[in-house]
C-alpha positions as a Python dict, from the first residue, in 0.01 Angstrom:
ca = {
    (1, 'X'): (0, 0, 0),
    (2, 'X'): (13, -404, 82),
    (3, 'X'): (-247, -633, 57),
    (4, 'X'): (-445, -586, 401),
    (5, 'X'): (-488, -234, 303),
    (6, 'X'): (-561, -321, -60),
    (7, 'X'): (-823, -546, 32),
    (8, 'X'): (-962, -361, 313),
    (9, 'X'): (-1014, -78, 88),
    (10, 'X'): (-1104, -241, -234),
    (11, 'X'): (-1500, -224, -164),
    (12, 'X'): (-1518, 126, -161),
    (13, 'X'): (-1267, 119, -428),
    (14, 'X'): (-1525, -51, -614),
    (15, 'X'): (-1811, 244, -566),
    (16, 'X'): (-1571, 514, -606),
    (17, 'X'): (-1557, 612, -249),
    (18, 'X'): (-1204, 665, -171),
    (19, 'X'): (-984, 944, -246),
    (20, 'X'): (-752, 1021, -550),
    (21, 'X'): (-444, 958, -386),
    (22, 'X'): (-587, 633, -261),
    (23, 'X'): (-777, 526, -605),
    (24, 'X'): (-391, 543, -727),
    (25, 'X'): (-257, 357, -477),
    (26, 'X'): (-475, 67, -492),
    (27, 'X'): (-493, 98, -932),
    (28, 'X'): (-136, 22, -856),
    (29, 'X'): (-111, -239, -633),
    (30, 'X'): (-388, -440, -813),
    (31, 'X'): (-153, -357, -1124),
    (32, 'X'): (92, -586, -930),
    (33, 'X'): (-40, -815, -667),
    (34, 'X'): (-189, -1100, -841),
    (35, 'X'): (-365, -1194, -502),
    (36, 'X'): (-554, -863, -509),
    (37, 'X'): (-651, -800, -883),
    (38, 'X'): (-794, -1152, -822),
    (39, 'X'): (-982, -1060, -552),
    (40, 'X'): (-1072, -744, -767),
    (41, 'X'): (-1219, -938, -1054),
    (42, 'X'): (-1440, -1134, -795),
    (43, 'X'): (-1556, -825, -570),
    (44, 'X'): (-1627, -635, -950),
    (45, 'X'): (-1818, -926, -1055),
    (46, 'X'): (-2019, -983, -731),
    (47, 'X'): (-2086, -592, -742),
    (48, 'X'): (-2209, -661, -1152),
    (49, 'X'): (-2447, -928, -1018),
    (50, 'X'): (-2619, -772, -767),
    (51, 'X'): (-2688, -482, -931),
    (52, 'X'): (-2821, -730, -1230),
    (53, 'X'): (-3045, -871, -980),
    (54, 'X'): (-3185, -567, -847),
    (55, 'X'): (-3298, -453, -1205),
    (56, 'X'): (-3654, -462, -1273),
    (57, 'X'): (-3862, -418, -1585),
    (58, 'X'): (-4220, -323, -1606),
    (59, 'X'): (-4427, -583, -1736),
    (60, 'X'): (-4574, -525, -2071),
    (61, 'X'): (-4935, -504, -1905),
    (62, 'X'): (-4908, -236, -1659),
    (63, 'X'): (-4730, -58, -1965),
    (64, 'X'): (-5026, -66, -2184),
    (65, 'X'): (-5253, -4, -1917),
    (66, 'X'): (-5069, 358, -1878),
    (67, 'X'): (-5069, 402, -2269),
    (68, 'X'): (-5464, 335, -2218),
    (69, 'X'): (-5458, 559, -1958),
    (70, 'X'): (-5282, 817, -2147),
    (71, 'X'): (-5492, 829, -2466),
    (72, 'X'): (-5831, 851, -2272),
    (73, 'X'): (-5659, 1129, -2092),
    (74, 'X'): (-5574, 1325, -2405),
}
C-alpha cells in the first residue's frame, strides 16, 4: 500500500466499503504515513460534519400536534 492507493481508497475506507484485506492495509499505512492519517483525520471529520448537518429534529409543535392527535384518537 503507498499513499496514492491509501488516499484513493480512504473514502470508502471511511463508509466501510472496502474489503478486509484492504481495511488492513490501509489501518496500516495510516498507522505509518503521517501524510495519510492526516488526511484521515480531515476526510473523518468532513464525513462527521455532514452527517451533523443532515440531522433534523422535529420541532416541538408538530410534536404536540401528534400527541393531540393521538389522545383524541384514543
Amino acid at each position: 500500500m503507498d499513499c496514492a492507493d491509501c488516499q484513493e481508497q480512504v473514502h470508502e475506507y471511511l463508509q466501510r466499503e472496502v474489503n478486509e484485506d484492504l481495511a488492513a492495509a490501509i489501518t496500516a499505512h495510516i498507522a505509518n504515513c503521517d501524510h495519510c492519517e492526516d488526511l484521515y483525520a480531515t476526510e473523518d471529520q468532513l464525513n462527521k460534519v455532514i452527517r451533523e448537518s443532515c440531522e433534523t429534529q422535529t420541532p416541538e409543535q408538530v410534536i404536540e400536534k401528534i400527541r393531540q392527535h393521538i389522545a383524541e384518537l384514543g
